[in-house]
DSSP file (Angstrom, degrees, kcal/mol; ACC not computed):
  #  RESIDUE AA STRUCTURE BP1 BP2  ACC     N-H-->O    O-->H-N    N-H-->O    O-->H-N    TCO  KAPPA ALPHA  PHI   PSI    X-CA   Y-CA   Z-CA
    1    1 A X              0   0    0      0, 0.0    55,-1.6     0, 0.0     2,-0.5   0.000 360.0 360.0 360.0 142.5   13.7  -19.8  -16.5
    2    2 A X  E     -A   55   0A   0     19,-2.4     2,-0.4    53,-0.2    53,-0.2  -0.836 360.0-136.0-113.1 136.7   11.5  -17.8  -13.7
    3    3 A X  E     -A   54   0A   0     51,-3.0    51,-2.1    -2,-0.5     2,-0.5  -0.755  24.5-148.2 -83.0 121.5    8.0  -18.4  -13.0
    4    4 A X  E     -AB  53  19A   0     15,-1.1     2,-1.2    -2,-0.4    15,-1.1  -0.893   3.6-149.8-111.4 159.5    6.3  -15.2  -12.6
    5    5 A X  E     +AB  52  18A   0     47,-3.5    46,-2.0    -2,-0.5    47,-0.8  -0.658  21.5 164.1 -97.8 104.3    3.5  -14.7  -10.4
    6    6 A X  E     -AB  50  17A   0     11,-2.5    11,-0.8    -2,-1.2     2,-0.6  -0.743  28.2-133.1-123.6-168.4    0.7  -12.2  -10.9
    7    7 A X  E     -AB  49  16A   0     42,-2.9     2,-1.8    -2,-0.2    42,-0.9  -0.867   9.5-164.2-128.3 123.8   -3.0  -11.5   -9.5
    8    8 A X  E     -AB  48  15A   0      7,-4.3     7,-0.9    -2,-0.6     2,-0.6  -0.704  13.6-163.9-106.6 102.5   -5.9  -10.8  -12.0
    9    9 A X  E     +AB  47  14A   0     -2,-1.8    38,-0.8    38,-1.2     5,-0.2  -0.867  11.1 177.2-112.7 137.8   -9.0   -9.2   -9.7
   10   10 A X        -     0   0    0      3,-4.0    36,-0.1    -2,-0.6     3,-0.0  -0.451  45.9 -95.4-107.6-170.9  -11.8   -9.3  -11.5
   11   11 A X  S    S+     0   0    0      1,-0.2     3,-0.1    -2,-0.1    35,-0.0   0.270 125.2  51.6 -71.3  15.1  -15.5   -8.0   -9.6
   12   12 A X  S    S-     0   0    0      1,-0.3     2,-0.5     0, 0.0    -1,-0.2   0.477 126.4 -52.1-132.0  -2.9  -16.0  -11.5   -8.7
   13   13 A X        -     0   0    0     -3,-0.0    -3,-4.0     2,-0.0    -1,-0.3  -0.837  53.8 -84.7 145.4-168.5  -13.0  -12.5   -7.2
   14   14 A X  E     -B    9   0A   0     -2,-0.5     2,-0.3    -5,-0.2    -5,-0.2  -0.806  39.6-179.4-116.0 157.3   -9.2  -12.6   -7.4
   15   15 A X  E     -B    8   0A   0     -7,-0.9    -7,-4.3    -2,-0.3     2,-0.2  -0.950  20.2-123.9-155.3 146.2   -6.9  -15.7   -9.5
   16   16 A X  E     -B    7   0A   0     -2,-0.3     2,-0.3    -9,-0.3    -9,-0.2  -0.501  17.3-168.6 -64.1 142.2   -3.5  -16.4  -10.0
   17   17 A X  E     -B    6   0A   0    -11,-0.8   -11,-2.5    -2,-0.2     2,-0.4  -0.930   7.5-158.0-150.9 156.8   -1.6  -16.8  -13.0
   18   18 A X  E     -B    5   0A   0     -2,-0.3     2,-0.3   -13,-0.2   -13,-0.2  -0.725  11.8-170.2-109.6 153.0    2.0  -18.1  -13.5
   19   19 A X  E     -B    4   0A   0    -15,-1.1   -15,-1.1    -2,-0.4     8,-0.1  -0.865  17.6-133.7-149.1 110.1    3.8  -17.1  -16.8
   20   20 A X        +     0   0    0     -2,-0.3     2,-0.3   -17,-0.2   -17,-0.2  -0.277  41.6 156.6 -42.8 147.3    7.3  -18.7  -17.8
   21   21 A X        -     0   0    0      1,-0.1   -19,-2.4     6,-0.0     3,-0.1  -0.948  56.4-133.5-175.6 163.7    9.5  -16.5  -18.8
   22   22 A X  S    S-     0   0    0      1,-0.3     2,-0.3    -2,-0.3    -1,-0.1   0.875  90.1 -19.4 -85.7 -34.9   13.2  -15.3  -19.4
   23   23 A X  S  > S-     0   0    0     -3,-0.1     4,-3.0   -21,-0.1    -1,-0.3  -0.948  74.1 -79.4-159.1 178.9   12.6  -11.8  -17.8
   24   24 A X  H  > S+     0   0    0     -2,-0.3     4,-3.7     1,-0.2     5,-0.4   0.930 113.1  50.2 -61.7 -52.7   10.4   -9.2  -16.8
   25   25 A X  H  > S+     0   0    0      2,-0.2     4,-4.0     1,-0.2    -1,-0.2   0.991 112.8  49.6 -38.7 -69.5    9.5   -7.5  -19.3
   26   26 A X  H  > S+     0   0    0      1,-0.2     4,-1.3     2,-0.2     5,-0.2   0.863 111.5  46.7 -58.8 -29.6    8.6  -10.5  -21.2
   27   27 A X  H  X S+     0   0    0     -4,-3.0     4,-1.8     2,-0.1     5,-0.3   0.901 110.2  52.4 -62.8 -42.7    6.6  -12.0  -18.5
   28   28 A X  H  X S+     0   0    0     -4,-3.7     4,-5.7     2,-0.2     5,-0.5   0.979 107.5  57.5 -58.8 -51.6    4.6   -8.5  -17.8
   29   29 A X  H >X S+     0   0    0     -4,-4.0     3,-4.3    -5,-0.4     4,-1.6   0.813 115.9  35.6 -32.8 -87.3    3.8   -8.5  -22.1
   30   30 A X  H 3X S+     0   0    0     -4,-1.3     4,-3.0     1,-0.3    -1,-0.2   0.707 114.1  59.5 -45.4 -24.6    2.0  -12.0  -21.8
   31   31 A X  H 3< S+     0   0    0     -4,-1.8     4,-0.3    -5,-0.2    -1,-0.3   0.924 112.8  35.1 -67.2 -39.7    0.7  -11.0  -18.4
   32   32 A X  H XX S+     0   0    0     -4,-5.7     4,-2.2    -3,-4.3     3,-1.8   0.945 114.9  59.7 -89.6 -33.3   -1.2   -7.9  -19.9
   33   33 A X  H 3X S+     0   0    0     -4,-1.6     4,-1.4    -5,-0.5    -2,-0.2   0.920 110.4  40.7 -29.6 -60.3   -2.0  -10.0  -23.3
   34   34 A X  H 3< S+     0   0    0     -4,-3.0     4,-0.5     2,-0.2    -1,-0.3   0.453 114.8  51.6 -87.4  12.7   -3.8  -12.5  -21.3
   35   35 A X  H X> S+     0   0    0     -3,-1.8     4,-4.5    -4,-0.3     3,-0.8   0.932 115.4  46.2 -88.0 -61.8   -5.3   -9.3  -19.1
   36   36 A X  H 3< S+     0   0    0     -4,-2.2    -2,-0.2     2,-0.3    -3,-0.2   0.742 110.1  51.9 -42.2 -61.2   -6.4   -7.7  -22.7
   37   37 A X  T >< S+     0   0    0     -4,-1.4     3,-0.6    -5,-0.2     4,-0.3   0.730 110.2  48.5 -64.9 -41.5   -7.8  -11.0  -23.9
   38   38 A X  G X> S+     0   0    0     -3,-0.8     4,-2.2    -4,-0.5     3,-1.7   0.902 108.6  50.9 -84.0 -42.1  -10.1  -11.4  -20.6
   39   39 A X  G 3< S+     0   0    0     -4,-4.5    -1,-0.3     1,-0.3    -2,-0.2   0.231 113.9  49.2 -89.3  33.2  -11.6   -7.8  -20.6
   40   40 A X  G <4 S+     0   0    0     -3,-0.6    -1,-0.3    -2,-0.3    -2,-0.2   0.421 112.8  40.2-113.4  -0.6  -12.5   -8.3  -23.9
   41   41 A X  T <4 S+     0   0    0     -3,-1.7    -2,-0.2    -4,-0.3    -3,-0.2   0.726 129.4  30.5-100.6 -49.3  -14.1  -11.7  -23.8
   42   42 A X  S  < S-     0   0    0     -4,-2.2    -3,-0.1    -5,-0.1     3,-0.1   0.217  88.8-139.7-120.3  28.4  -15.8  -11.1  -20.8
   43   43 A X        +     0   0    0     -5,-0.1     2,-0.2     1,-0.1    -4,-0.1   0.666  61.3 133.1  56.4  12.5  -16.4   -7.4  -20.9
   44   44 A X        -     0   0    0     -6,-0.4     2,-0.6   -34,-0.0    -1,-0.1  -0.473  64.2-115.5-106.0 165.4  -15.6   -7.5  -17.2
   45   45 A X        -     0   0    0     -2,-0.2     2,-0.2    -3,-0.1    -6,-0.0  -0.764  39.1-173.8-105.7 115.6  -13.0   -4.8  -15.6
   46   46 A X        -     0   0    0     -2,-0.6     2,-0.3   -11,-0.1   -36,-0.2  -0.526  14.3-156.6-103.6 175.4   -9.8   -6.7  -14.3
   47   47 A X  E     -A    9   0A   0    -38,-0.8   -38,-1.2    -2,-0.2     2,-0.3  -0.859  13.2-158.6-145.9 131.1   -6.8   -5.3  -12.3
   48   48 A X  E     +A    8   0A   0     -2,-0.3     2,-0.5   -40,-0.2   -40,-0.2  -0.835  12.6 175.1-141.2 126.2   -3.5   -7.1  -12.5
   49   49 A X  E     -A    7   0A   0    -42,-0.9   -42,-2.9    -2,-0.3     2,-0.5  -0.787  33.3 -98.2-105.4 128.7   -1.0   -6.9  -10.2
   50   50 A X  E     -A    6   0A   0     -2,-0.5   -44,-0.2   -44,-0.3     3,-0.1  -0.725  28.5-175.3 -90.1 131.3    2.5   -8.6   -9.7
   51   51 A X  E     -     0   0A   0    -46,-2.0     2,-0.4    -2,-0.5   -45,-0.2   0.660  46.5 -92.1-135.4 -75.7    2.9  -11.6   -7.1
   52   52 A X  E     -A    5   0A   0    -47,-0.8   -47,-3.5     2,-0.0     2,-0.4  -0.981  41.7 -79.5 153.9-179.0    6.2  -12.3   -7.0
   53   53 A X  E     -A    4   0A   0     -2,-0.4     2,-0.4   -49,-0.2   -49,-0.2  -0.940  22.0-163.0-155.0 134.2    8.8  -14.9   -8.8
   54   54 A X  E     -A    3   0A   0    -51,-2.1   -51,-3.0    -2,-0.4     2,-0.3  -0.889  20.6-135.5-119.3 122.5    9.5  -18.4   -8.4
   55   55 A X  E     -A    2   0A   0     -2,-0.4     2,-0.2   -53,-0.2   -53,-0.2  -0.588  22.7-172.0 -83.9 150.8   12.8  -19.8   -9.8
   56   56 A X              0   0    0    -55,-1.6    -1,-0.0    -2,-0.3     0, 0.0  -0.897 360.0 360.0-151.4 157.8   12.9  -22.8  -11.6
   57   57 A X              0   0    0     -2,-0.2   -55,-0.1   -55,-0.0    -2,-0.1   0.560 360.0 360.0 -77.2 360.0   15.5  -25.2  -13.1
């Protein structure tokens, strides 16, 4: 599996989030899911951008 890396900046500052995943695509879905989830809970506008990818056993 690879650990991808992406960057959610919101207007109050910028966070990491890692998402297991088999490939890109499927990492990007969950990435914008949890993007989708946050600007709708907190009404905020967030930006996300990919980080980079850390391989793992």
């Amino acid at each position: 599996m690879k650990e991808y890396i992406f960057l959610l900046k919101e207007s109050v500052g910028t966070r990491e989030i890692k998402i297991l995943a088999s490939g890109m695509m499927e990492a990007f879905k969950k990435a914008k899911e949890f993007r989708n989830n946050l600007v709708q809970n907190s009404q905020l506008n967030v930006d996300l951008m990919f980080k980079g990818v850390v391989y793992t056993d």
